[in-house]
Backbone as JSON Lines, residues from 0, in Angstrom:
{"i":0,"aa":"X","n":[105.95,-122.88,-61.12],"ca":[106.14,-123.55,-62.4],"c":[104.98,-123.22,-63.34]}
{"i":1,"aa":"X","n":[103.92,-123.82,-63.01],"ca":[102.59,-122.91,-63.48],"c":[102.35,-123.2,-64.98]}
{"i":2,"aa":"X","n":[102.11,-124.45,-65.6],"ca":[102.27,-125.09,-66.84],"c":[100.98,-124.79,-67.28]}
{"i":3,"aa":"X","n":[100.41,-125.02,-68.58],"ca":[99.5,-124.85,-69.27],"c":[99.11,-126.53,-69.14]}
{"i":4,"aa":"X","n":[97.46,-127.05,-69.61],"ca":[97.17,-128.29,-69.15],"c":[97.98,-129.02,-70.11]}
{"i":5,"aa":"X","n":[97.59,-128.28,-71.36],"ca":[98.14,-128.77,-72.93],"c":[99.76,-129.2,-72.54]}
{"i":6,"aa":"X","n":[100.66,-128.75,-71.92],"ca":[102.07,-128.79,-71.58],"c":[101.92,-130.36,-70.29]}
{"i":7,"aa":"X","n":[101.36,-130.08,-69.68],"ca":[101.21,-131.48,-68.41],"c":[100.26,-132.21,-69.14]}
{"i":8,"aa":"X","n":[99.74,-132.48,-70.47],"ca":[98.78,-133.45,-70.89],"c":[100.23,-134.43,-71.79]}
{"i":9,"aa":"X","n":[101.36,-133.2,-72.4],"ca":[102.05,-133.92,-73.33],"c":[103.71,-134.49,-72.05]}
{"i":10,"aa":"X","n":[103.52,-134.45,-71.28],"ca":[104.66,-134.92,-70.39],"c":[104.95,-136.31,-70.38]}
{"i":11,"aa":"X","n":[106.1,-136.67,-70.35],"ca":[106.74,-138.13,-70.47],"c":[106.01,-138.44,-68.96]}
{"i":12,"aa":"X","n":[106.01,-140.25,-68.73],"ca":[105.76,-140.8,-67.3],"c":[106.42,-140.1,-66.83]}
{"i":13,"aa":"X","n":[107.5,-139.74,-66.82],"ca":[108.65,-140.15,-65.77],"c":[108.73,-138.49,-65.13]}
{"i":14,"aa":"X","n":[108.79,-137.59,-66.09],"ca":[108.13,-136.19,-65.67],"c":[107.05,-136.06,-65.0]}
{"i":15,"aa":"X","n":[106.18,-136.21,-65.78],"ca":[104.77,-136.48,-64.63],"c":[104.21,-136.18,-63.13]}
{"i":16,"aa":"X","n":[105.16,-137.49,-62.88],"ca":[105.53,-138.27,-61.93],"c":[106.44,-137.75,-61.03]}
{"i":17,"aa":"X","n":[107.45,-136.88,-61.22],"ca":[108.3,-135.96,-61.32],"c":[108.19,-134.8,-60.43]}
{"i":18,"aa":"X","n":[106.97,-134.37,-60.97],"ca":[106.49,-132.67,-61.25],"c":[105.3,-132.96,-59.61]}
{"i":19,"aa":"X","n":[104.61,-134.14,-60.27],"ca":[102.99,-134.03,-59.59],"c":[102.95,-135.47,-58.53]}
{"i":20,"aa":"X","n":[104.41,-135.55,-58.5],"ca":[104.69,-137.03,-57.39],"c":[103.86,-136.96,-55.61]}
{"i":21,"aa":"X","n":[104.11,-134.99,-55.57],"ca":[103.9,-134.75,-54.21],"c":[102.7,-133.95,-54.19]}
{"i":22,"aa":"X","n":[101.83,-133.98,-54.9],"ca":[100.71,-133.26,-54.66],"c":[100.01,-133.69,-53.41]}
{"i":23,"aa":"X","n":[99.39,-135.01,-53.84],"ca":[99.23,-136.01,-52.36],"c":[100.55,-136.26,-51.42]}
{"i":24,"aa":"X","n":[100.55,-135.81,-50.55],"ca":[101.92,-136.23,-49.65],"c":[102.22,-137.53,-49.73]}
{"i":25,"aa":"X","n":[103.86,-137.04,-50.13],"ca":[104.67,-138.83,-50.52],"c":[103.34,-139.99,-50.5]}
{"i":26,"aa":"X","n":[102.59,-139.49,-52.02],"ca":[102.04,-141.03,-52.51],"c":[102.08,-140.71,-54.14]}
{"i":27,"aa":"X","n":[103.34,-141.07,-54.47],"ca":[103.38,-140.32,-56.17],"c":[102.65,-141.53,-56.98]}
{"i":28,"aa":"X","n":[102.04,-142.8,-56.17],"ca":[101.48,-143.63,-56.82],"c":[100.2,-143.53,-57.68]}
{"i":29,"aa":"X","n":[99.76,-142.37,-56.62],"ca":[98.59,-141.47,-57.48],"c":[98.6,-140.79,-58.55]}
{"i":30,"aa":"X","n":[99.63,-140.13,-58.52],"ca":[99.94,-139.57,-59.87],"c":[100.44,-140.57,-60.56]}
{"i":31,"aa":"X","n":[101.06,-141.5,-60.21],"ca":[101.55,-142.71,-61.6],"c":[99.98,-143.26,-61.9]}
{"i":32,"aa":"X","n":[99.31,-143.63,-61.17],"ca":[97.91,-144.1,-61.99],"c":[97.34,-142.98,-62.59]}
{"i":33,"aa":"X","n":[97.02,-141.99,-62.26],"ca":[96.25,-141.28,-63.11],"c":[97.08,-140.87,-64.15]}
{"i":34,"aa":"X","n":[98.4,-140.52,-64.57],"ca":[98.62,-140.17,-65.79],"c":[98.4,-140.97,-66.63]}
{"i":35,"aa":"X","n":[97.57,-141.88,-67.04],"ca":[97.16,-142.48,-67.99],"c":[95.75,-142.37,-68.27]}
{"i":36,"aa":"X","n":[94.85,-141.23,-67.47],"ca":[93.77,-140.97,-67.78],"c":[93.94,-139.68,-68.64]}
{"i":37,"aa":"X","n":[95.13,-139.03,-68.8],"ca":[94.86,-137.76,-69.6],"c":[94.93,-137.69,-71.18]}
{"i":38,"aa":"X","n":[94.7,-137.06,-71.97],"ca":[94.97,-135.81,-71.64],"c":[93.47,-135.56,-70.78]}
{"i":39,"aa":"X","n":[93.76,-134.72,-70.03],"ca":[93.04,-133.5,-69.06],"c":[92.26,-132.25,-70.0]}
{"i":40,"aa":"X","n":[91.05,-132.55,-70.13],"ca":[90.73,-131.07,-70.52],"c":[90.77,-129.63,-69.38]}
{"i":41,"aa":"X","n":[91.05,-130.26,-68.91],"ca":[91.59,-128.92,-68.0],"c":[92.05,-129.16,-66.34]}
{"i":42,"aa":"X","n":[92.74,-128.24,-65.19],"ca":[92.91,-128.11,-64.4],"c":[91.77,-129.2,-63.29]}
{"i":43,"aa":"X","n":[90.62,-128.6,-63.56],"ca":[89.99,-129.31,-62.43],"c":[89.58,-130.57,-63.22]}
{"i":44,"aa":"X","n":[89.82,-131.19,-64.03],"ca":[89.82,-132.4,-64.19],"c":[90.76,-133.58,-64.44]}
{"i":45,"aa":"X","n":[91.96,-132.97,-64.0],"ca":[93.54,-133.12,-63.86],"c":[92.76,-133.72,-62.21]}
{"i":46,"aa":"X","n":[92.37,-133.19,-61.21],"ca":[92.37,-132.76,-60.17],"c":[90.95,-133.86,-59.62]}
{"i":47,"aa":"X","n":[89.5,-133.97,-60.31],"ca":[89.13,-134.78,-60.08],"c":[89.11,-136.32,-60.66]}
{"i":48,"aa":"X","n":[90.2,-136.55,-61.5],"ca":[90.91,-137.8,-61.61],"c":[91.35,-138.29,-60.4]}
{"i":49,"aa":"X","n":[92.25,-137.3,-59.71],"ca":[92.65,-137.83,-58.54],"c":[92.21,-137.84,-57.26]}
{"i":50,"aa":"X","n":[91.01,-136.82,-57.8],"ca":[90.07,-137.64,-56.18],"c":[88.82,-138.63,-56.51]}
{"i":51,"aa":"X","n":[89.03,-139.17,-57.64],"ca":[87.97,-140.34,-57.94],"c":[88.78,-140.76,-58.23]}
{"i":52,"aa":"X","n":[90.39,-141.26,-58.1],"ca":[91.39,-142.62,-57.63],"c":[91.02,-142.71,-56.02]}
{"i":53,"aa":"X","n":[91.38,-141.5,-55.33],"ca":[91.36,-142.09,-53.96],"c":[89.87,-142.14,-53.29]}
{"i":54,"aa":"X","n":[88.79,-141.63,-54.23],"ca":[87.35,-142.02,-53.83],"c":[87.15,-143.33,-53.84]}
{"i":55,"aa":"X","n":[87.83,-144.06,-55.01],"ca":[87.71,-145.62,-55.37],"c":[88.39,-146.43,-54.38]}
{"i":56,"aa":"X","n":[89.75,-146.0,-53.23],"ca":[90.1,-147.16,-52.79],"c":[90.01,-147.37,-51.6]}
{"i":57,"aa":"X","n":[89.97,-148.97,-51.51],"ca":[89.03,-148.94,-49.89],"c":[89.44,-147.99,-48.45]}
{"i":58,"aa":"X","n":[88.95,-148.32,-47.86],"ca":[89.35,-147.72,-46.45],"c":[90.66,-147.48,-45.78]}
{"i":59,"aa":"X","n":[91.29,-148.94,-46.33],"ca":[92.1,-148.89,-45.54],"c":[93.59,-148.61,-46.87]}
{"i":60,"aa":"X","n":[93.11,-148.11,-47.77],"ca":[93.82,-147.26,-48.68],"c":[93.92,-145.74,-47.96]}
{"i":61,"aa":"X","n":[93.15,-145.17,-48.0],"ca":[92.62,-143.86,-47.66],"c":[93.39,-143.84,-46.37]}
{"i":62,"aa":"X","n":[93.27,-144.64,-45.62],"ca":[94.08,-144.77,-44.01],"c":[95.84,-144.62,-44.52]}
{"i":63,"aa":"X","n":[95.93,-145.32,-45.6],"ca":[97.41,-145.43,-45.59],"c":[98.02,-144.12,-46.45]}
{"i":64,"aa":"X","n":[97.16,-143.72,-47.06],"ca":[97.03,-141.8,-47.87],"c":[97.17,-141.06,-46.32]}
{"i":65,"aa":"X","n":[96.67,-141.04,-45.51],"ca":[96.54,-140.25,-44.05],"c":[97.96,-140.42,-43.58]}
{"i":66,"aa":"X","n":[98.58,-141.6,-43.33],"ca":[99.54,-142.01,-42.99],"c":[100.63,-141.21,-42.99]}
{"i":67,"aa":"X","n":[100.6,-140.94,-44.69],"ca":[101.6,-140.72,-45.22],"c":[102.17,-139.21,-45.41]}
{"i":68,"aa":"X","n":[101.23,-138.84,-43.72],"ca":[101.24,-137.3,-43.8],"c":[102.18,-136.95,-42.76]}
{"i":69,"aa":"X","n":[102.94,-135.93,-42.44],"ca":[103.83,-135.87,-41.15],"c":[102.82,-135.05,-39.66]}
{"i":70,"aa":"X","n":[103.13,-135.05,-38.98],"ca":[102.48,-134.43,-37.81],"c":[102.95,-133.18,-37.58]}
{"i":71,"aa":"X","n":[102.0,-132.53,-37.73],"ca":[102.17,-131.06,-37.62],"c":[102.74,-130.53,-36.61]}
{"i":72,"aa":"X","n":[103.85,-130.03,-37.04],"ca":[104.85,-129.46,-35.83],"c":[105.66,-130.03,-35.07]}
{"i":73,"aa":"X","n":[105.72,-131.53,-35.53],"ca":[106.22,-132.52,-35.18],"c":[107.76,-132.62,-35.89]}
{"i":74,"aa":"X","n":[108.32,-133.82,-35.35],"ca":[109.9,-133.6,-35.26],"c":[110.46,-133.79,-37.3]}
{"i":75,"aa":"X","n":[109.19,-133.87,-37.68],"ca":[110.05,-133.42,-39.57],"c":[110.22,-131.8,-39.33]}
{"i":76,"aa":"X","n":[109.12,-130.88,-38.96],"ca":[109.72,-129.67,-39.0],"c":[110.75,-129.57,-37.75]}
{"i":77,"aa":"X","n":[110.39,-130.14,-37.45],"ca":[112.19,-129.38,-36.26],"c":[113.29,-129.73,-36.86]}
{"i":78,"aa":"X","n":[113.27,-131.28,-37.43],"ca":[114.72,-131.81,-37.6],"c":[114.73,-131.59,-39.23]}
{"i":79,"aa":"X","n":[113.54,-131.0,-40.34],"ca":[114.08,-130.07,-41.43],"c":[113.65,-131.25,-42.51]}
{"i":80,"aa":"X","n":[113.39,-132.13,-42.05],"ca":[112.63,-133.3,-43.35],"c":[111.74,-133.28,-43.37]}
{"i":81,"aa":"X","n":[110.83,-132.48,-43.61],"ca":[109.55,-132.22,-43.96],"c":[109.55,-132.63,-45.58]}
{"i":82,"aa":"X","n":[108.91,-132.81,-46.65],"ca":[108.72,-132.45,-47.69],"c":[108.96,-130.99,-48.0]}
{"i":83,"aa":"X","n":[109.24,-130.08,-49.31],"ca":[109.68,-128.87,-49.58],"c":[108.06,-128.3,-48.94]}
{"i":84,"aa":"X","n":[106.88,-129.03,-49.9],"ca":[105.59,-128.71,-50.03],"c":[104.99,-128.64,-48.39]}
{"i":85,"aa":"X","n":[105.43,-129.32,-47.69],"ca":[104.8,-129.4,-46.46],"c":[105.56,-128.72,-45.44]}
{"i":86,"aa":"X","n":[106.63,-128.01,-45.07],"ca":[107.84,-127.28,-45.1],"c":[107.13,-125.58,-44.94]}
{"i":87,"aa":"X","n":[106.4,-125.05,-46.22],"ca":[105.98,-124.28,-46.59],"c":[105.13,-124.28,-46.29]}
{"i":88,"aa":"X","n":[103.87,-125.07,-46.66],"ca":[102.56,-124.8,-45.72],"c":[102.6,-124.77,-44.24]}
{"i":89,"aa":"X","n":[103.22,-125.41,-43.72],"ca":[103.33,-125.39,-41.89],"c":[104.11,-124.3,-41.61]}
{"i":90,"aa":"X","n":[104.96,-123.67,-42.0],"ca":[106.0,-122.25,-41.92],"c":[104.75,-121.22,-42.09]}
{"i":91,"aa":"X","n":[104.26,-121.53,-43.35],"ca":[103.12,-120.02,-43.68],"c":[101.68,-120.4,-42.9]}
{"i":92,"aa":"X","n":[101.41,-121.45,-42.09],"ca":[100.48,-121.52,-40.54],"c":[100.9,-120.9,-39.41]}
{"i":93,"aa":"X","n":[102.25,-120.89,-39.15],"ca":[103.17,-120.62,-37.67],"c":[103.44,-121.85,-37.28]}
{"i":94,"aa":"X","n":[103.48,-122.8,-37.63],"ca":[103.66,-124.57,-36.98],"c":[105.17,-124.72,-36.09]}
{"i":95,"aa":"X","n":[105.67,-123.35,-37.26],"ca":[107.27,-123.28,-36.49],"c":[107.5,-121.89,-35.92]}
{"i":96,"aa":"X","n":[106.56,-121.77,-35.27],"ca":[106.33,-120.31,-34.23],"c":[105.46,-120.76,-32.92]}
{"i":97,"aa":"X","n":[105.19,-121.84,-32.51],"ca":[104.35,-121.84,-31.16],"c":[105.56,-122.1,-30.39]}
{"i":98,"aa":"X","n":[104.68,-121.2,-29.44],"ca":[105.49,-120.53,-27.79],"c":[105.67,-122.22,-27.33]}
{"i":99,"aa":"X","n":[106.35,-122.76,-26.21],"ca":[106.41,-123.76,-25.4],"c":[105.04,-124.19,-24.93]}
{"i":100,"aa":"X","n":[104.17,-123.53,-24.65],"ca":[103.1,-124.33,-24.51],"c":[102.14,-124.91,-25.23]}
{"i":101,"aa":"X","n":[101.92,-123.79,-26.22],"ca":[101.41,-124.36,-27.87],"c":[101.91,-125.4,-28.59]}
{"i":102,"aa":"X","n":[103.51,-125.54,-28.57],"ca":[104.29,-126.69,-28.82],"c":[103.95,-128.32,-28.15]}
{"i":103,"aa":"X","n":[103.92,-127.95,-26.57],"ca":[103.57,-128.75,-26.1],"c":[102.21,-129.44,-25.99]}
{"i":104,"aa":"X","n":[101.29,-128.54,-26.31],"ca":[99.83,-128.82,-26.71],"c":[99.68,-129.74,-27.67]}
{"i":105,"aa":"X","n":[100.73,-129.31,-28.7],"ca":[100.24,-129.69,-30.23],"c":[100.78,-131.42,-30.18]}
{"i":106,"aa":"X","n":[101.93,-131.47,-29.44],"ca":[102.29,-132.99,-29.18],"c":[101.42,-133.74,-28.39]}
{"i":107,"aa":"X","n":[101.15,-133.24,-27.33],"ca":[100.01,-134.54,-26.76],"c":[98.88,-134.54,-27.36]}
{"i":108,"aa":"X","n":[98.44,-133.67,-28.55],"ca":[96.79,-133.79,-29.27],"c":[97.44,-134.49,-30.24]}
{"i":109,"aa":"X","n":[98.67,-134.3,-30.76],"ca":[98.76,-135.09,-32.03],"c":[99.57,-136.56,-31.53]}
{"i":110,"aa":"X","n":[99.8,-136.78,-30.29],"ca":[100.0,-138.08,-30.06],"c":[98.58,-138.98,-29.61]}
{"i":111,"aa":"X","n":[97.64,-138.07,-28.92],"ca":[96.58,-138.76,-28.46],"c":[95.65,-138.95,-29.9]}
{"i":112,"aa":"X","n":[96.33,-137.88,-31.15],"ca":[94.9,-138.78,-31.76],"c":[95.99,-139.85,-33.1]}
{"i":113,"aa":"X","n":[96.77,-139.56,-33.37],"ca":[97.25,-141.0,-33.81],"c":[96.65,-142.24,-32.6]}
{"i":114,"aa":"X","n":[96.88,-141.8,-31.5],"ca":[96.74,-143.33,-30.35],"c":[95.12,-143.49,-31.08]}
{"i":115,"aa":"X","n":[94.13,-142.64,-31.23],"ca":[93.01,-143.04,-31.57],"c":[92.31,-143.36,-32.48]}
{"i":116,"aa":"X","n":[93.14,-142.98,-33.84],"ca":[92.79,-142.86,-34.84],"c":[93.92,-143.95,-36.25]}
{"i":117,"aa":"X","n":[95.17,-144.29,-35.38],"ca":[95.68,-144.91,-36.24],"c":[96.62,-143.99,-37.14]}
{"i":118,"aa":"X","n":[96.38,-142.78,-37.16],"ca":[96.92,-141.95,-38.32],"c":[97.41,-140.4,-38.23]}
{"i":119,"aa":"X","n":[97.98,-139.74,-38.57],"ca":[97.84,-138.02,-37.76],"c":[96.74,-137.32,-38.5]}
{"i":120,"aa":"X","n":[96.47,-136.5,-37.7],"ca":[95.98,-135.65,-38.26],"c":[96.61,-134.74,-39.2]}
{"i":121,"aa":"X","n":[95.52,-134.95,-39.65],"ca":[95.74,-133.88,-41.63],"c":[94.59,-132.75,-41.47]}
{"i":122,"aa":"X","n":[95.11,-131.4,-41.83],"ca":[94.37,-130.26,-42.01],"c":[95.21,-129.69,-42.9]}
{"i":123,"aa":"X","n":[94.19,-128.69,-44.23],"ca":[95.17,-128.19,-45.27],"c":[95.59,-126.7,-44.6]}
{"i":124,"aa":"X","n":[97.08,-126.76,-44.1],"ca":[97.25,-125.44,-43.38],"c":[97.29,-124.11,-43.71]}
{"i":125,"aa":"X","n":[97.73,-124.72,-45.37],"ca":[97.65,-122.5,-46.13],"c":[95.93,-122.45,-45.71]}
{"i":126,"aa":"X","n":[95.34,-122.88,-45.43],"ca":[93.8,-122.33,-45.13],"c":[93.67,-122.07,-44.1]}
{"i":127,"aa":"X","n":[94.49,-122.45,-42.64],"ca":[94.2,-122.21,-41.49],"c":[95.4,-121.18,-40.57]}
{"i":128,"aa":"X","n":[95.13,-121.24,-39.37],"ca":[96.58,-120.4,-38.96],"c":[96.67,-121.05,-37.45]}
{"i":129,"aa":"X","n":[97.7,-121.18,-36.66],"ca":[98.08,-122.2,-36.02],"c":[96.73,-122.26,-34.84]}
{"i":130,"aa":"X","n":[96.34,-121.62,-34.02],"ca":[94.65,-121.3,-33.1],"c":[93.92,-122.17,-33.85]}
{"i":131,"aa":"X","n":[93.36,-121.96,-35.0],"ca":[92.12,-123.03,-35.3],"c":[92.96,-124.26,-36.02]}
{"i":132,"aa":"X","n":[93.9,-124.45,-36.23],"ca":[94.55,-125.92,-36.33],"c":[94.65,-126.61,-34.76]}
{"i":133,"aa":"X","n":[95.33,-125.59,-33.67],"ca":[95.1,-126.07,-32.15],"c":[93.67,-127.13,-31.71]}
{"i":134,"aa":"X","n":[92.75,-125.92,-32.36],"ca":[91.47,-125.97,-32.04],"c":[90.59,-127.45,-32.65]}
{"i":135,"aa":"X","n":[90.77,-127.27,-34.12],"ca":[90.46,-128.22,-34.48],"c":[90.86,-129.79,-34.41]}
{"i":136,"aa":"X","n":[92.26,-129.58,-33.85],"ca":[92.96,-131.23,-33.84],"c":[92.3,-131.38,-32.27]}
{"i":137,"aa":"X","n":[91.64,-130.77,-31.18],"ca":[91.52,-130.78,-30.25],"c":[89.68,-131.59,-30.28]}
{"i":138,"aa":"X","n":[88.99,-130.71,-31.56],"ca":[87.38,-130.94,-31.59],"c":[87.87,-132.58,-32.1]}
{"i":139,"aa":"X","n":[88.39,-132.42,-33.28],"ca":[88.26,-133.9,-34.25],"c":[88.51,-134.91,-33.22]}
{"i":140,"aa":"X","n":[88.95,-134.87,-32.03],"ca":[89.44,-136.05,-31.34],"c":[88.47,-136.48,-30.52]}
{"i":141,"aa":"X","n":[87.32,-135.9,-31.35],"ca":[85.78,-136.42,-30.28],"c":[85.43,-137.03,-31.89]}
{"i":142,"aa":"X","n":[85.61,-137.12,-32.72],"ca":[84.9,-137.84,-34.05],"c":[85.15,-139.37,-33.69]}
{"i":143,"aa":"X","n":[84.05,-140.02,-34.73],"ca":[84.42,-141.35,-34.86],"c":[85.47,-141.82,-35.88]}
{"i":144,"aa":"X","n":[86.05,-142.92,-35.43],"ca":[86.98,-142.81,-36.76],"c":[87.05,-142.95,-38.42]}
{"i":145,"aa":"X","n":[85.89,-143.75,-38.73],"ca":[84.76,-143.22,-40.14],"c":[85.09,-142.26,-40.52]}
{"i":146,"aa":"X","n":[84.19,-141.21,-39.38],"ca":[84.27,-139.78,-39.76],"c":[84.98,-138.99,-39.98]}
{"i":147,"aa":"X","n":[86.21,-139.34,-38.7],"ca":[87.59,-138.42,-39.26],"c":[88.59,-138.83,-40.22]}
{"i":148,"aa":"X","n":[88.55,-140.05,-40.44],"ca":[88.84,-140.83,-41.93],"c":[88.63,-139.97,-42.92]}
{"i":149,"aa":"X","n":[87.2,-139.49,-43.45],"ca":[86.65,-138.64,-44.51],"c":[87.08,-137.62,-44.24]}
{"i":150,"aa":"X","n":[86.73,-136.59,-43.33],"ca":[87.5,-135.61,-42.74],"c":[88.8,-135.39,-43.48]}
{"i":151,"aa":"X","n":[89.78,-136.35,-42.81],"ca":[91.26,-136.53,-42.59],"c":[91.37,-136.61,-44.98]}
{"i":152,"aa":"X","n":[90.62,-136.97,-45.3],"ca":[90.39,-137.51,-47.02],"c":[90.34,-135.79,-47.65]}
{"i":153,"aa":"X","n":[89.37,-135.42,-47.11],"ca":[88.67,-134.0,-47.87],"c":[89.87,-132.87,-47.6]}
{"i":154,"aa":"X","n":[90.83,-132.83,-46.34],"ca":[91.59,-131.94,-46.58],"c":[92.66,-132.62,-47.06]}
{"i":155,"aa":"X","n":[92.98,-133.5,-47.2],"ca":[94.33,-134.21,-48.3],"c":[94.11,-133.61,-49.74]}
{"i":156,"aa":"X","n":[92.45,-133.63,-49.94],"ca":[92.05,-133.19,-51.27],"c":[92.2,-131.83,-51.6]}
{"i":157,"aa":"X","n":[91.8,-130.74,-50.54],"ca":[92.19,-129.29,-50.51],"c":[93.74,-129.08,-50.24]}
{"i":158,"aa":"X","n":[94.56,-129.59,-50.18],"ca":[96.18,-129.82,-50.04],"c":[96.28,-130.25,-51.58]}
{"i":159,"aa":"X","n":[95.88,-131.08,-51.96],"ca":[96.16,-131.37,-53.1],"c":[95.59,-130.32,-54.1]}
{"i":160,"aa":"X","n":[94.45,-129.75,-54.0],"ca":[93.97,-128.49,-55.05],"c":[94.88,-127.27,-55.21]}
{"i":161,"aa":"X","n":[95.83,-126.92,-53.75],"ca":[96.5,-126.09,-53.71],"c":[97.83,-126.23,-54.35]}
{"i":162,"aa":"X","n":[98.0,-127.18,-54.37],"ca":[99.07,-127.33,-54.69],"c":[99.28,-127.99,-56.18]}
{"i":163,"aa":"X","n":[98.32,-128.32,-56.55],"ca":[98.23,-128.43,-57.89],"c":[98.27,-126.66,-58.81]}
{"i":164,"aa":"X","n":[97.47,-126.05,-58.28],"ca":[96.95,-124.77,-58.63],"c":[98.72,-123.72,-58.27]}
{"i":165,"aa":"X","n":[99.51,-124.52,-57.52],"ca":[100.87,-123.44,-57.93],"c":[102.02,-124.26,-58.91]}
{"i":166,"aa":"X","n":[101.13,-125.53,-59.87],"ca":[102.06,-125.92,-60.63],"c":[101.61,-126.03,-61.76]}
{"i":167,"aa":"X","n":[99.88,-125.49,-62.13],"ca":[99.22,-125.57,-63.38],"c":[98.48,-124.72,-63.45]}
{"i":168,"aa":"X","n":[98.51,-123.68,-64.68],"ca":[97.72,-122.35,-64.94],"c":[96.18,-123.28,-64.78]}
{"i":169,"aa":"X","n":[95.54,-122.04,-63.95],"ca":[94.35,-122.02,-63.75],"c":[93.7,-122.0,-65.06]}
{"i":170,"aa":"X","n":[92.34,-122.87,-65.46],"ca":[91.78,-122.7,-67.0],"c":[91.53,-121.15,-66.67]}
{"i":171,"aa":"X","n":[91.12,-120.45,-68.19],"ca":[90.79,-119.01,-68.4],"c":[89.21,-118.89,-67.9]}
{"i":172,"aa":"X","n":[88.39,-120.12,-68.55],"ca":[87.41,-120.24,-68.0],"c":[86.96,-120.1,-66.56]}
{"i":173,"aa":"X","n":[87.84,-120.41,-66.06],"ca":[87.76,-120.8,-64.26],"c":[88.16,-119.3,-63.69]}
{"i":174,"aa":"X","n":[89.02,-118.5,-64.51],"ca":[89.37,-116.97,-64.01],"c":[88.29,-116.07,-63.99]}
{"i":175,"aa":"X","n":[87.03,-115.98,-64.82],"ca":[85.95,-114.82,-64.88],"c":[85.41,-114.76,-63.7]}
């Protein structure tokens, strides 16, 4: 889609909302609060609006942002309800290419750390490829839960940069 800021600064709520509902996985509440901070002078401040909404809310906000993520490789991609956005990033990881044992790996790490953590694990996957997603849902399950809280926050935020960045021209400034 790839809008100019000037074009997403003049958008009705209801577009908005619409367009930028799923940046954060199913929490378009974020985008309904922040469209009333714009206009946006540009891309990355479209972008840190919305991580100084979810910097601002307590803990157990941020827990329910985690929540609201599906489990990687888990039964939304098998049974095809994934989000479009999340669909695509786990397809372009391999999430829907591990052999039977990788499969089976990925369910008892991602059941043992919801059991520990309350929440699934979140990693932004166009950055990774399915080995160090293995790897990493395997390390994080030695964190405290604080820690993988923030963790679990900072790649919601790189999920969200990406995906902002394939629905709003990059500033010109930001291209040199």
């Amino acid at each position: 889609m790839n809008m100019e800021i000037a074009t997403v600064n003049a958008l009705p709520y209801e577009d908005f909302v619409n367009i930028f509902g799923n940046v954060v996985e199913k929490c378009p509440i974020i985008t309904a609060a922040v469209w009333s901070r714009r206009p946006f002078v540009s891309l990355g401040a479209f972008e840190a609006a919305i991580s100084e909404f979810i910097d601002a809310l307590p803990e157990s906000g941020k827990e329910g942002i985690l929540r609201c993520h599906p489990d990687l490789a888990g039964r939304d991609l098998q049974s095809g309800t994934l989000t479009q956005e999340s669909r695509e990033e786990q397809t372009g990881a391999g999430m829907d290419a591990l052999d039977s044992s990788e499969a089976s790996r990925m369910a008892r790490l991602n059941d043992e750390y919801k059991e520990r953590f309350g929440f699934p694990f979140v990693i932004c996957a166009r950055m990774n490829d399915k080995a160090t997603i293995l790897r990493q849902l395997s390390e994080r399950l030695g964190n405290e839960r604080p820690v993988e809280r923030a963790r679990g926050i900072e790649e919601v935020k790189k999920i969200c940069r990406l995906r902002l960045q394939g629905l709003v021209l990059i500033d010109a400034l930001n291209k040199l």
